[in-house]
GUFITOR-461238 format. One line per 4 residues: their letters; for each residue z, y, x of C-alpha. Coordinates in pm, 1 decimal. Each point is the difference from the previous one (the first is absolute). Layout:
# GUFITOR-461238
a = Z Y X ~ ... .
***
This chain:
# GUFITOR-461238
xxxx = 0.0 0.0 0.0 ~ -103.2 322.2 136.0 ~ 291.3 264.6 66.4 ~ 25.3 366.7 23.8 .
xxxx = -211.9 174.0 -261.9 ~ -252.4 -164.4 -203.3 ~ -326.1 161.1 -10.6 ~ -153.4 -20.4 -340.4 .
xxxx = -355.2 219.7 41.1 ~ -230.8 -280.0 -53.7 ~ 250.0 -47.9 -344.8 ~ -55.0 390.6 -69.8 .
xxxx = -355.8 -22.7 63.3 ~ -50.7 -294.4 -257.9 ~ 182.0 147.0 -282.5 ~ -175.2 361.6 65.2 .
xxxx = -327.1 -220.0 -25.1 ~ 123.5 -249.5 -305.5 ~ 100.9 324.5 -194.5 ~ -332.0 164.0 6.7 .
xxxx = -72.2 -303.3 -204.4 ~ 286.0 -186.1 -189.9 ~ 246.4 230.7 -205.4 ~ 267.0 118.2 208.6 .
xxxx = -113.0 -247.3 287.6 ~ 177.5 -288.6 -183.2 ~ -92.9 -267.1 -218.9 ~ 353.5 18.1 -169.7 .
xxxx = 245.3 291.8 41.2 ~ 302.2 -61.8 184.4 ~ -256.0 -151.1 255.6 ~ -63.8 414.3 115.7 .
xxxx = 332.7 4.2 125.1 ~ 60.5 319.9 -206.9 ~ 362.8 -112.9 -53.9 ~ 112.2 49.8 345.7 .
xxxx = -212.7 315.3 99.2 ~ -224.4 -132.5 274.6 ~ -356.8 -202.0 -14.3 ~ -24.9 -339.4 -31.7 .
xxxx = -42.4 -252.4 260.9 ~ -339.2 -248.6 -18.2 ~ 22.6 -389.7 83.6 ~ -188.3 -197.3 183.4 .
xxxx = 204.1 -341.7 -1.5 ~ 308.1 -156.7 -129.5 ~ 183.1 -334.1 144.9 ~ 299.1 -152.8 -70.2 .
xxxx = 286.7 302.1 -29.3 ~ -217.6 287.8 151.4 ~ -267.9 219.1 -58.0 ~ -270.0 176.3 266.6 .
xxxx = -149.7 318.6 -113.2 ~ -363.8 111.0 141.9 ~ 152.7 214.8 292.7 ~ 172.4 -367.5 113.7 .
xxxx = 368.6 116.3 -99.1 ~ 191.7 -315.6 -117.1 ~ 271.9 16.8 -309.0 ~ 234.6 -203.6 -99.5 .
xxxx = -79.6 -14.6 -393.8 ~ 193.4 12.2 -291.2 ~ -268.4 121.2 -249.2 ~ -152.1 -365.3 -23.9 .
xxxx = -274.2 111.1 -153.2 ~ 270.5 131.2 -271.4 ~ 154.4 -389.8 -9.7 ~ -297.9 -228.2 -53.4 .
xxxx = 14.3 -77.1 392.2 ~ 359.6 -224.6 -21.7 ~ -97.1 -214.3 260.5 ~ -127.6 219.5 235.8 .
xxxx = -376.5 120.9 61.3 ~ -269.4 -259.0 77.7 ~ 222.8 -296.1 -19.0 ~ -227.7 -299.8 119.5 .
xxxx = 37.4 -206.3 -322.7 ~ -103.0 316.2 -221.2 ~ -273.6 94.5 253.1 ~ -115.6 -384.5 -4.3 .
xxxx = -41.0 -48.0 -348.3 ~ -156.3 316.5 -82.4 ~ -234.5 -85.1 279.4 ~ -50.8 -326.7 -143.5 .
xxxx = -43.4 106.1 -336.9 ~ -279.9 337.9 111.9 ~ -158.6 -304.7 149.8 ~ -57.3 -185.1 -312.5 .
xxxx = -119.1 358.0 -215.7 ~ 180.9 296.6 -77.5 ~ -35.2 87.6 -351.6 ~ -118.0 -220.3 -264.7 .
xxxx = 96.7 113.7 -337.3 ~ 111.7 -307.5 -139.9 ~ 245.3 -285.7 -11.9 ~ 120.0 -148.9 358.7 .
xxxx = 318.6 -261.6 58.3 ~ 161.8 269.9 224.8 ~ 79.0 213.7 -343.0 ~ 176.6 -294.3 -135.6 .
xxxx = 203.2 -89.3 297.4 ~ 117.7 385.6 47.8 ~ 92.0 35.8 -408.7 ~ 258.8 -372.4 82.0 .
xxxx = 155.6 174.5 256.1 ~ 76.9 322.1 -198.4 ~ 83.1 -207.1 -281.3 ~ 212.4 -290.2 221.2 .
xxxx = 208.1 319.5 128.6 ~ 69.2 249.6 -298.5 ~ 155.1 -207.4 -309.4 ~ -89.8 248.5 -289.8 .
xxxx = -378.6 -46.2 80.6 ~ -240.6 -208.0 -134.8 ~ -319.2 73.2 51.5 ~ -126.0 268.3 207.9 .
xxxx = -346.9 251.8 -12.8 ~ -127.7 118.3 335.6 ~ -75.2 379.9 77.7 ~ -88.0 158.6 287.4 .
xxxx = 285.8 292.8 5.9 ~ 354.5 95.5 -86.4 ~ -153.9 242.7 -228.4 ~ -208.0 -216.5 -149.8 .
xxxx = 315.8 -274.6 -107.9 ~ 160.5 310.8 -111.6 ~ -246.7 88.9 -240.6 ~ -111.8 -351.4 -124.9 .
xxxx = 395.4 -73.1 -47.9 ~ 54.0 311.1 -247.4 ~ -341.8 -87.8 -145.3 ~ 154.1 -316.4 -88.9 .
xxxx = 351.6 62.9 -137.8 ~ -146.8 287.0 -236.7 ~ -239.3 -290.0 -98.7 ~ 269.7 -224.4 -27.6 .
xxxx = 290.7 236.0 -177.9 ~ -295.3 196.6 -194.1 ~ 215.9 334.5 127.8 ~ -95.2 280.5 207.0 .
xxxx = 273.2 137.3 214.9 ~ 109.4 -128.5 359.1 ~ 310.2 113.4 150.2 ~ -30.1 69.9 361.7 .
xxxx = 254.1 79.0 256.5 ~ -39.7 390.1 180.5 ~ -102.3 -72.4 416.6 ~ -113.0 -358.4 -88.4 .
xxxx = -388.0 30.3 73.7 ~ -177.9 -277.3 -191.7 ~ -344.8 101.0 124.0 ~ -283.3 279.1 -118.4 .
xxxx = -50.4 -123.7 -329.3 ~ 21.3 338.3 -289.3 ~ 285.7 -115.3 -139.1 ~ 198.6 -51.1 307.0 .
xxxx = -76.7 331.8 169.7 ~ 266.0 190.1 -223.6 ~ 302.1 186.1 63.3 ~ 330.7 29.9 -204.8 .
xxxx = 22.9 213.3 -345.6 ~ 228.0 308.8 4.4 ~ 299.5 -225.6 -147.0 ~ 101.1 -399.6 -31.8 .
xxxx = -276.0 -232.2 -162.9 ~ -198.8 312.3 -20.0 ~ -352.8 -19.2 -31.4 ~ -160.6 13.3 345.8 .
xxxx = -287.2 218.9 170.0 ~ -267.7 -69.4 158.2 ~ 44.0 7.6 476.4 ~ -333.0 28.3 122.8 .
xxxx = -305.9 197.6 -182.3 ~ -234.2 -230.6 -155.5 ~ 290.6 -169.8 -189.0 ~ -37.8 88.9 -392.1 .
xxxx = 326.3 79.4 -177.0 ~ -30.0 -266.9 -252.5 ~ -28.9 -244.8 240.7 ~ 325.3 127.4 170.4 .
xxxx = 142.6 26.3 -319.4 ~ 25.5 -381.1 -61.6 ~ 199.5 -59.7 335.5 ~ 380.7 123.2 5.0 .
xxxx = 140.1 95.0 346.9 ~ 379.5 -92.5 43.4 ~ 253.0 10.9 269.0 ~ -39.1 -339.7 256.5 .
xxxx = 330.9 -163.2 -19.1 ~ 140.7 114.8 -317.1 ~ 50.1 -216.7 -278.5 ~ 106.8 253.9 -270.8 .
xxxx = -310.2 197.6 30.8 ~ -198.9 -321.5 -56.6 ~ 222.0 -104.5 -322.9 ~ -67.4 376.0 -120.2 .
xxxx = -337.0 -31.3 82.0 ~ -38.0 -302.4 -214.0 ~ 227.1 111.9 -295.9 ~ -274.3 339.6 -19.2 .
xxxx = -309.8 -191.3 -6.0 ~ 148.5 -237.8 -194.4 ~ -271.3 -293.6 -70.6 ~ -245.0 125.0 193.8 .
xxxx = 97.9 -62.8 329.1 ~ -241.0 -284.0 160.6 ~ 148.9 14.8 314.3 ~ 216.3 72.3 328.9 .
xxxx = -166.7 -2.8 324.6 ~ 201.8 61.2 303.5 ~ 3.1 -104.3 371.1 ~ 297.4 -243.7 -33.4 .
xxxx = 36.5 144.1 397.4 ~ -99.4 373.6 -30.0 ~ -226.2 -19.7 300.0 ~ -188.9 354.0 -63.8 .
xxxx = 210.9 268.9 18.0 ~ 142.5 -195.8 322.7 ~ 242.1 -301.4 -47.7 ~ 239.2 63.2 -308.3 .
xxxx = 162.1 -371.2 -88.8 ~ 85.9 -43.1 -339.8 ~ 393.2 31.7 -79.3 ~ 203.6 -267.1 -127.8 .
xxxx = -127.0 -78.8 -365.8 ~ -267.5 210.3 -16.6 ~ -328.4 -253.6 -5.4 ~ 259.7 -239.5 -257.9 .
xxxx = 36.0 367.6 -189.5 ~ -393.5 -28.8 -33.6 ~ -47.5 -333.0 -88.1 ~ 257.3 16.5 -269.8 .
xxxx = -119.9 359.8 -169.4 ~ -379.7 -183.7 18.3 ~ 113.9 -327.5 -163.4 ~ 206.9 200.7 -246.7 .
xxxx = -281.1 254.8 -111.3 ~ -291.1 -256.2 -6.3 ~ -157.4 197.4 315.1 ~ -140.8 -180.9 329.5 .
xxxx = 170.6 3.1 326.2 ~ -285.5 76.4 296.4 ~ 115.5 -41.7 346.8 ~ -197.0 176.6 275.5 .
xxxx = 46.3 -206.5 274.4 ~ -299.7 109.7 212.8 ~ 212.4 89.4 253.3 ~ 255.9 -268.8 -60.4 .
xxxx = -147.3 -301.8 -58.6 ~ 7.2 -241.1 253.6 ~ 126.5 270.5 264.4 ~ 387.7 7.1 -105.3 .
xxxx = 35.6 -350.1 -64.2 ~ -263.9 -269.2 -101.4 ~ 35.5 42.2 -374.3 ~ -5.7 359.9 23.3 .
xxxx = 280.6 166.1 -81.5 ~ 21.6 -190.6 -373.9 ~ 147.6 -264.4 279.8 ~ 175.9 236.8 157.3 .
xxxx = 191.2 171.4 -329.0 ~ -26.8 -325.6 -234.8 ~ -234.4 232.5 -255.2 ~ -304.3 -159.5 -141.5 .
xxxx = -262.4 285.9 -120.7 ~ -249.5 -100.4 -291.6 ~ -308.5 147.0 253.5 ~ 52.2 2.1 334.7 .
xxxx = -266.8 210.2 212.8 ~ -94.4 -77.4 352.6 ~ -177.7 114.3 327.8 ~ 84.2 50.1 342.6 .
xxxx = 121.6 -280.7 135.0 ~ -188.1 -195.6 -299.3 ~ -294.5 86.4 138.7 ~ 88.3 -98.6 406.4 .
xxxx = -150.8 323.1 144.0 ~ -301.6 25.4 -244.6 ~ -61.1 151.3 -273.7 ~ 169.0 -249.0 -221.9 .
xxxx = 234.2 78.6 -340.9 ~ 105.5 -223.6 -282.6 ~ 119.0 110.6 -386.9 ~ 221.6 -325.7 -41.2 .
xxxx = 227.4 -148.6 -319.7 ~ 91.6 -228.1 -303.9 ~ -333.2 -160.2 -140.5 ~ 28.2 134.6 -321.4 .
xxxx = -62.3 302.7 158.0 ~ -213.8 -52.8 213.7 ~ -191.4 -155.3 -200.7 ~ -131.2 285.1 -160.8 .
xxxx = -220.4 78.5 261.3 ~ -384.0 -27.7 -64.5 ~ -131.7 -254.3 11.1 ~ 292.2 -188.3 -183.1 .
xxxx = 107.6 323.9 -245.9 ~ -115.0 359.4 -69.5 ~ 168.8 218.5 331.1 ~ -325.8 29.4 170.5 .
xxxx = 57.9 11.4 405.7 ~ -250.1 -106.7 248.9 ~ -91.2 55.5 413.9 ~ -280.9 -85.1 213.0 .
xxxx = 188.0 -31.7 300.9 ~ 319.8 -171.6 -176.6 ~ 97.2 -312.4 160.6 ~ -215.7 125.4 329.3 .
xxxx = -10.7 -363.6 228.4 ~ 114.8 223.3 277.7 ~ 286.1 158.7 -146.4 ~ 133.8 -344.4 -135.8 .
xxxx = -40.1 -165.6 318.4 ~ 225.8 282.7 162.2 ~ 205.2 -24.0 -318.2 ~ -10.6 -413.2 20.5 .
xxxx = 68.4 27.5 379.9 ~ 300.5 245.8 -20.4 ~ 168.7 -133.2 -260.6 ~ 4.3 -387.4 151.0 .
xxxx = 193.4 173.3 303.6 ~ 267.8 162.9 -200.0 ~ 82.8 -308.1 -224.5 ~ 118.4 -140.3 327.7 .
xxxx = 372.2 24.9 95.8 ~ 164.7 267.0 133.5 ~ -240.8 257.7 -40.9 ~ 183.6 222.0 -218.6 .
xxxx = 338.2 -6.4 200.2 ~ -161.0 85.1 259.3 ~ -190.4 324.2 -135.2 ~ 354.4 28.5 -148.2 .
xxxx = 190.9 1.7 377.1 ~ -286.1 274.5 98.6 ~ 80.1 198.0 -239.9 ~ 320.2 15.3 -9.2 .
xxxx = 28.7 -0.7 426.9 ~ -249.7 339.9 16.4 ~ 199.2 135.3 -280.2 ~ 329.8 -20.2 190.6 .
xxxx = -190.3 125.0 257.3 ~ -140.8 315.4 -159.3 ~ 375.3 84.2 -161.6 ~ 121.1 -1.8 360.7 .
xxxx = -216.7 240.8 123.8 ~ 25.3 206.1 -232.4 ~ 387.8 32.1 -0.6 ~ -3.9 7.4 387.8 .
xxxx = -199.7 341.0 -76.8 ~ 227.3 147.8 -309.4 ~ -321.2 -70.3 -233.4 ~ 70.0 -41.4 -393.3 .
xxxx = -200.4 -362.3 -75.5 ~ 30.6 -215.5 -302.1 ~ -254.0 -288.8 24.6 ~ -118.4 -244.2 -249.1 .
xxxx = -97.7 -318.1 48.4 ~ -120.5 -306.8 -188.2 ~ -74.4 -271.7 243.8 ~ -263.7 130.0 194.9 .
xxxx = -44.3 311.3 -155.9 ~ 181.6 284.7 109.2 ~ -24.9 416.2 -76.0 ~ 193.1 228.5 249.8 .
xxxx = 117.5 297.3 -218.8 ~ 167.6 299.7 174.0 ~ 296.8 44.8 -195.4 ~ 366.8 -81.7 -29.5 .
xxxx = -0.9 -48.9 -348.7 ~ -114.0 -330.8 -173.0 ~ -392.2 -34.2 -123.8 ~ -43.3 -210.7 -359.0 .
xxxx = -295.6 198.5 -125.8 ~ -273.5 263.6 10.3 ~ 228.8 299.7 -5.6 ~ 231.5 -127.8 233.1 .
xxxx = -293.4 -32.3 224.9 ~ -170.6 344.6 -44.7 ~ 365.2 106.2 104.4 ~ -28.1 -127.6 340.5 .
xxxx = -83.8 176.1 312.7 ~ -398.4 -7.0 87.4 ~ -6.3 246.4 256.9 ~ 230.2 -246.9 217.5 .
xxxx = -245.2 -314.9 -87.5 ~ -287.6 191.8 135.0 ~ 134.5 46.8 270.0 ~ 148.9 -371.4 31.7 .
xxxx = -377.9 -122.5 -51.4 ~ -155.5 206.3 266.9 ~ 255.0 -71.2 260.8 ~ -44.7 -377.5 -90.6 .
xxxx = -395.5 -7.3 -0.8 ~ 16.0 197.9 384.1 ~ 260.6 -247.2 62.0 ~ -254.8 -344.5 -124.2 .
xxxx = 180.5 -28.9 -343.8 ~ -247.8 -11.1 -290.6 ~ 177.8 90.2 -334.9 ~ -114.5 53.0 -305.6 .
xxxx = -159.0 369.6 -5.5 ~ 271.4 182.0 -297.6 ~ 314.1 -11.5 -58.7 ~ -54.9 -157.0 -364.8 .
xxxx = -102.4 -344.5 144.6 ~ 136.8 -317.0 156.1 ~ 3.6 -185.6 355.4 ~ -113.8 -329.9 6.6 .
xxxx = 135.8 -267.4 235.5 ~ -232.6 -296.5 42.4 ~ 48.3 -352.2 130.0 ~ -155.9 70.5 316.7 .
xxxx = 253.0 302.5 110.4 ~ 191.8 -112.7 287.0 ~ 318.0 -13.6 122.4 ~ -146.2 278.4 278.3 .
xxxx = -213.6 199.3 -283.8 ~ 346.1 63.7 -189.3 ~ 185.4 105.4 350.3 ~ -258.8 216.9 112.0 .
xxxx = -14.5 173.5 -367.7 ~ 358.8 48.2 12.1 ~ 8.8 179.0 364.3 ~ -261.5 197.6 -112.6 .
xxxx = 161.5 134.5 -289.3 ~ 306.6 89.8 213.0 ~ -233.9 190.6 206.2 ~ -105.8 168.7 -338.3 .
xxxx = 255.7 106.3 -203.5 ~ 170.3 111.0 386.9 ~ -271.5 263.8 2.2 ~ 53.4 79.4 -349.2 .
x = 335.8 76.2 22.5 .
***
């Protein structure tokens, strides 16, 4: 790993030339690195726990490729059988074995699903899964948690009403009030606002989607009771309980975190990890639900690229490795080693940190105060993270670009990757003091 400063022109020269062509340089926001006030850095490779951008500086990397990448870049199984399987044709638009196998695993390792429908994005499952359980309720409304991000679908991309179970408006342009109108934005992590919720919109509530993990606005785990608080005011009211476990599923434990918190959700969506690195997402659940999907019932949902053989033989490959033992105690160990870690430096230095972590997800928010939900988050101090990322990235730590996201720990960080973050970090938050 290079020391000393990291040059980053050939990085400053790509996105100068990438944003004379793709909005804002990016092909998804947070990718600008607006967040943290500098320009982004380009890649070039990946292996194992680090990144290399084009000017040939190497990072240790906690992005992951925002969690798909649990076992590491270009792991030689994944890398084989997606070789294997390019070999053999790469799209076909129809039927292969490799589908079927994927769909047992999902369905072998999360006990409330049944069948499952292949998608190609997060956003996608999202969309399909509220497509359904309007179907399936014949109501309108969803109740969505404020800072959990389900994807750019219109009726996701809302903010809160004025007051509780209020109506909610439209967050980007392009997003037409009615549409915003059917989706009510509560609190994460508070139960009473969902019963309230539920007793104004009496009867017409189809659904609650939530991250069981809020993974979006950084980590926010759920408090004690709150997902059984859900599951109770759906079964009570009639409504359907949707679990966005994009970011969960099969990264905190191997049945997601319906394992991990002994919930079952009636839809479960799925990417990420699902997917093994490609572009890969499931909309999974009970068969009576499920089957309402065309061709079976009237929800009409379809996908060229669904099933892709690549993506499933990333997916197939991926998942095989983490059924075997171990794997989760160990991501487990990492996580909870760099987290001690990170705590240490920052008390050697006087810093106010409260992380979160679920297994090997993590958030560092710079605060004393505890963080259970969106607010609590907006409350805590930026203008230190920015300055904890850049002294990180010059030191060969890759975090997540904004202080809203989470650190991933993968299978293939080391013993020595952890260490060297840590010391780093000392170095840090000693020149931010």
């Amino acid at each position: 790993m290079k020391s000393g400063k990291k040059n980053r022109e050939k990085s400053t020269h790509a996105f100068a030339e990438a944003s004379r062509i793709l909005p804002g340089g990016v092909n998804s926001p947070v990718r600008a690195f607006a967040g943290v006030d500098t320009e982004p850095i380009f890649i070039a490779s990946a292996s194992g726990s680090k990144i290399c951008d084009i000017d040939g500086n190497e990072y240790i990397d906690y992005v992951s490729s925002w969690g798909p990448m649990i076992l590491g870049h270009a792991h030689p199984k994944v890398v084989r059988a997606v070789t294997e399987a390019a070999g053999r044709g790469t799209s076909f638009g129809a039927p292969t074995m490799a589908e079927t196998a994927l769909a047992q695993k999902v369905v072998s390792a999360l006990g409330s699903i049944e069948k499952v429908r292949m998608l190609n994005s997060g956003t996608e499952a999202v969309m399909t899964a509220i497509r359904l359980a309007r179907a399936f309720t014949e109501r309108d409304y969803i109740i969505k948690m404020v800072g959990c991000y389900h994807g750019h679908g219109d009726s996701l991309l809302v903010a809160a009403g004025s007051g509780l179970a209020e109506i909610s408006r439209p967050s980007s342009k392009g997003v037409p009030q009615p549409l915003a109108e059917l989706t009510i934005a509560i609190p994460y992590n508070d139960a009473d606002a969902a019963k309230a919720a539920f007793a104004k919109y009496k009867g017409r509530v189809a659904a609650v989607l939530v991250e069981p993990v809020g993974a979006n606005m950084g980590v926010v785990p759920p408090v004690d009771g709150y997902l059984q608080s859900l599951r109770r005011l759906c079964d009570e009211n009639g409504a359907m309980l949707i679990f966005d476990e994009v970011i969960t599923g099969f990264r905190v434990a191997l049945g997601g975190a319906q394992e991990l918190y002994g919930i079952n959700a009636d839809l479960t969506c799925l990417g990420k990890v699902v997917g093994g690195g490609l572009p890969a997402a499931m909309v999974a659940g009970q068969a009576k639900i499920m089957d309402m999907l065309a061709p079976l019932g009237p929800v009409y949902q379809a996908g060229t690229l669904s099933g892709n053989p690549l993506a499933t033989a990333a997916a197939n490959a991926t998942l095989e490795i983490l059924a075997g033992d171990d794997c989760y105690a160990k991501l487990d160990t990492s996580g909870e080693t760099l987290q001690a870690g990170l705590e240490d430096a920052a008390s050697s230095a006087g810093i106010a940190l409260t992380i979160n972590r679920v297994g090997s997800i993590m958030s560092c928010f710079f605060t004393d105060k505890p963080v259970k939900n969106f607010a609590d988050v907006q409350r805590t101090d930026v203008k230190t993270f920015k300055k904890f990322f850049a002294g990180m990235l010059q030191g060969g730590v890759y975090l997540a670009p904004s202080a809203y996201e989470a650190m991933f720990v993968s299978l293939a960080h080391s013993k020595e990757d952890i260490e060297k973050t840590v010391k780093v970090a000392h170095n840090v938050f000693s020149d931010i003091r």
